[in-house]
C-alpha positions as CSV (number, residue, x, y, z in Angstrom):
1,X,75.8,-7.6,13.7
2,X,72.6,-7.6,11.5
3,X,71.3,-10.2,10.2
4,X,68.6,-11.1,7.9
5,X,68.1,-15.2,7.5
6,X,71.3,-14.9,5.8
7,X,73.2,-18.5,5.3
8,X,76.5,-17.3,6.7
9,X,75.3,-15.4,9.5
10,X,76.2,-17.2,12.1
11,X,79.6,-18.3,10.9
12,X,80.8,-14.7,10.1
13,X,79.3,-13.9,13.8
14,X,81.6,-16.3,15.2
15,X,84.2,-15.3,13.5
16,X,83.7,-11.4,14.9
17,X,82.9,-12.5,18.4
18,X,86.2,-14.7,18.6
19,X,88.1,-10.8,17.7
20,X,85.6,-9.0,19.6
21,X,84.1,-10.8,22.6
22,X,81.5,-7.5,22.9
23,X,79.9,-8.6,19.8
24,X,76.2,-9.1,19.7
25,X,73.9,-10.5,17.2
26,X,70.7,-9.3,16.1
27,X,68.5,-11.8,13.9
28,X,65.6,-12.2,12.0
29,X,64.2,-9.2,12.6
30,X,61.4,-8.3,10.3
31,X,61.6,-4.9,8.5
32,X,65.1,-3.2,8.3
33,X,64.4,-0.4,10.3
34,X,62.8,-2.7,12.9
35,X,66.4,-4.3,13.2
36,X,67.9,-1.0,13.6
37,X,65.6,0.3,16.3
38,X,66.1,-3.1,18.3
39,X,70.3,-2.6,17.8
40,X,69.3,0.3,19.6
41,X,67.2,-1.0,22.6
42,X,70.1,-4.0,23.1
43,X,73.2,-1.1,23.2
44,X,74.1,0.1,26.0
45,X,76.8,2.5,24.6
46,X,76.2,5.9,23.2
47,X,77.5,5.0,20.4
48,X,76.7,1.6,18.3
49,X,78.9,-0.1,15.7
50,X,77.2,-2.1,13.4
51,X,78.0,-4.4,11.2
52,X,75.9,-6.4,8.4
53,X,75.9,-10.1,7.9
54,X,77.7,-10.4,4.9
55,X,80.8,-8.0,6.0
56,X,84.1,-10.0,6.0
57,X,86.0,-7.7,8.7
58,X,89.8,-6.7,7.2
59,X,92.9,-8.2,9.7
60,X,93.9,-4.7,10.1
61,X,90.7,-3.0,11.7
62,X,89.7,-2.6,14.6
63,X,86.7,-1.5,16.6
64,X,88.7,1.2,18.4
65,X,87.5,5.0,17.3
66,X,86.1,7.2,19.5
67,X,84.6,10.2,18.1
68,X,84.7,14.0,19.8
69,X,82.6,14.4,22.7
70,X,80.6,16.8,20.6
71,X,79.9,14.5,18.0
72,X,78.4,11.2,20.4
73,X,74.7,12.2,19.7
74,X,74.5,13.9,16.4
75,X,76.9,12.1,13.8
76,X,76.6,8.2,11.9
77,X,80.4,7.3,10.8
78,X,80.8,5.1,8.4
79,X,84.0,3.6,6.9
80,X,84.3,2.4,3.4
81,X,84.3,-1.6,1.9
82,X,85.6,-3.4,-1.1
83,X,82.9,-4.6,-3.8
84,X,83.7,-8.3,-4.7
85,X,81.9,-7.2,-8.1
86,X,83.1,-3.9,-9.4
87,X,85.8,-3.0,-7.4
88,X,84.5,0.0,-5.7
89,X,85.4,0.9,-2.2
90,X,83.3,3.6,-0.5
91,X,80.3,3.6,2.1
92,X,78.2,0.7,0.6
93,X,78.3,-2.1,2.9
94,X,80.9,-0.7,5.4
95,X,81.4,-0.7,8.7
96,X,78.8,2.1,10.8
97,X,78.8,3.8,13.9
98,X,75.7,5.2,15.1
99,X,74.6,7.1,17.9
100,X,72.2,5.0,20.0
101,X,69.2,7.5,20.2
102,X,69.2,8.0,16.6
103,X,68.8,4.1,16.1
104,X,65.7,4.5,18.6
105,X,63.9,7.5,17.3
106,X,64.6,7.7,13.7
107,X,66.3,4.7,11.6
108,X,63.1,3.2,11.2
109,X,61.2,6.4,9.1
110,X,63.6,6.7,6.3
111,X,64.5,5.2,3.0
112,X,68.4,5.0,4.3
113,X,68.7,4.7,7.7
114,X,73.0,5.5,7.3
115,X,73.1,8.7,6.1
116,X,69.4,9.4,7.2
117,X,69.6,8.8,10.9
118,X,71.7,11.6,12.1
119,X,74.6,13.8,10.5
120,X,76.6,11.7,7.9
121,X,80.1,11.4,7.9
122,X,82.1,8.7,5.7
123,X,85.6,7.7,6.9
124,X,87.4,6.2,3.9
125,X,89.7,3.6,5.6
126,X,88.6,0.1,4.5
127,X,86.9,-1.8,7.1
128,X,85.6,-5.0,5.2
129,X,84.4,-6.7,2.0
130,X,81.2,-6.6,1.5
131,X,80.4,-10.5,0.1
132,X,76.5,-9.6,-0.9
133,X,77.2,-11.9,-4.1
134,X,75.9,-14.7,-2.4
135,X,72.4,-16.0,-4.7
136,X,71.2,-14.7,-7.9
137,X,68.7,-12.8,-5.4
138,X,70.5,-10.9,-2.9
139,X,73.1,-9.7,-5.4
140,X,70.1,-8.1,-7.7
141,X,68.4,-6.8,-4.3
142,X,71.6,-5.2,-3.1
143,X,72.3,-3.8,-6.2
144,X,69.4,-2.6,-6.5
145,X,68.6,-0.8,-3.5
146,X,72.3,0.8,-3.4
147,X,71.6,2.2,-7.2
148,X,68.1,4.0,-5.9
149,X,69.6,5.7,-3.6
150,X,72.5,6.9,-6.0
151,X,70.0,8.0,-8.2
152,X,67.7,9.6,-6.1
153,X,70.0,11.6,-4.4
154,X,68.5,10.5,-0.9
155,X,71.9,10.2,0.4
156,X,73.0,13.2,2.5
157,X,76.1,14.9,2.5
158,X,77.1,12.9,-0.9
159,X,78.9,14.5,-3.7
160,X,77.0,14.4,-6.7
161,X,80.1,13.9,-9.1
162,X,81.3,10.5,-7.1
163,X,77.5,9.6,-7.3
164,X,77.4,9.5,-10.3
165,X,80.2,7.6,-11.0
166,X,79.9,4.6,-8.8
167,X,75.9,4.4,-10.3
168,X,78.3,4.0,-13.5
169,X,80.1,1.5,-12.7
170,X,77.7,-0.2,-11.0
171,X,75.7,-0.8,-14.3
172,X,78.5,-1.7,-15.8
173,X,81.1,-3.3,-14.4
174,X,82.1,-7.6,-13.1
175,X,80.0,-9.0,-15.3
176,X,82.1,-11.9,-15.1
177,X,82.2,-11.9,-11.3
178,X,79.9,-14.3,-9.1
179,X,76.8,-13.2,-9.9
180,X,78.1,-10.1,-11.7
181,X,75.0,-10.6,-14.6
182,X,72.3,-9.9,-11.7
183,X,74.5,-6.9,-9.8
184,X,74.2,-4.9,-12.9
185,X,70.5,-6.0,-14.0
186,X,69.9,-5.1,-10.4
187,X,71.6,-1.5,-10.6
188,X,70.1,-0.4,-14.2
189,X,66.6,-1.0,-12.1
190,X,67.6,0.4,-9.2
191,X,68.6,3.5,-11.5
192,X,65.7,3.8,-13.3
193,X,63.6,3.3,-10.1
194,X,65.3,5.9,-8.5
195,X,65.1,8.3,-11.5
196,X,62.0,7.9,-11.5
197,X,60.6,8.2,-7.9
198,X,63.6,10.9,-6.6
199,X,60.7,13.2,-5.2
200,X,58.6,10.4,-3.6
201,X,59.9,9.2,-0.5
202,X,57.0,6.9,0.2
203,X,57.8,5.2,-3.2
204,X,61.4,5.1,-2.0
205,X,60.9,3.4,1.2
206,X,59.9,0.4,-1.1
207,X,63.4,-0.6,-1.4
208,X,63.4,-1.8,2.3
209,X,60.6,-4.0,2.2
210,X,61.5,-7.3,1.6
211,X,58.2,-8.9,-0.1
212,X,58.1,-5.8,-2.6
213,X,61.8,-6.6,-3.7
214,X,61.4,-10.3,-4.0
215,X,58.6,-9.6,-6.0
216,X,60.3,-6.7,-8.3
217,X,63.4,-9.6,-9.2
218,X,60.6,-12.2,-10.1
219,X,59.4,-9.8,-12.7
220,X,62.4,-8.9,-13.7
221,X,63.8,-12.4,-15.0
């Protein structure tokens, strides 16, 4: 698990360690590629699952794939979630499972370090909710990071039809959820931003710096 000074952290690590006694926990560490390289140092599998703080891991799933041999170094799996918001379940906060050397040498140079790191390949099982909808803040953050990359077409091996449409209903759908008001403020700036910036990777690697997004949603109320 990843986490981020997150206030249910620990709790939802509990709760994965008492299913998976494997689990480990990495926290606090500054810079979101920086967590991702240190995931990396701390495995000592050749391939990595990780999961993010806020995941709330399904009854039914289980930490039990094993890709082809041929497939250990080179490929990022990652399984699909349920938005508390909107509804949609594909990649966005799912369950991943990464090849350790990519997590050491790459995740830390790119503005998605999923579908960045090595090949992409999404598995469309249902591995977890994805409860970002916790503050005003982190909904509006996640929203609108997700909604610059669906823009910007930064994520590889996506099909730009299904793009698209979950950039659509991200701007416009669960209003009337927890938080829904800030999830779509959040998305139509994420879409914009991404619009915008699609050919500048060195704008896009914004989105995972922490001070530069807490600063973008003060503006923005």
């Amino acid at each position: 698990m990843i986490s981020f000074h997150e206030a249910e952290a620990d709790r939802n690590f509990a709760e994965l360690k008492a299913r998976f006694p494997e689990a480990k926990h990495v926290k606090n560490v500054e810079g979101i590629g920086n967590a991702h390289k240190e995931v990396g140092k701390q495995a000592t599998s050749e391939m990595v699952w990780i999961v993010d703080a806020d995941a709330e891991i399904l009854e039914d799933f289980n930490f039990d794939y094993t890709p082809p041999m041929a497939n250990m170094g080179n490929t990022t799996y990652v399984w699909s979630a349920r938005n508390p918001i909107n509804g949609l379940e594909y990649g966005y906060g799912g369950v991943k499972l990464f090849p350790k050397t990519q997590l050491e040498q790459l995740g830390h140079e790119l503005p998605d370090y999923t579908t960045g790191a090595a090949y992409y390949q999404p598995v469309s099982d249902v591995s977890n909710i994805t409860n970002f909808n916790k503050d005003p803040y982190r909904t509006w953050r996640s929203a609108f990071r997700e909604c610059t990359k669906l823009s910007s077409n930064v994520i590889d091996n996506n099909i730009s039809v299904d793009d698209a449409y979950r950039l659509e209903v991200w701007c416009t759908r669960g209003e009337n959820r927890p938080f829904g008001e800030y999830a779509i403020l959040g998305a139509e700036q994420g879409r914009d931003f991404g619009t915008h910036y699609k050919d500048n990777k060195e704008a896009l690697r914004k989105i995972n710096d922490w001070e530069w997004l807490r600063k973008q949603f003060n503006e923005a109320l």
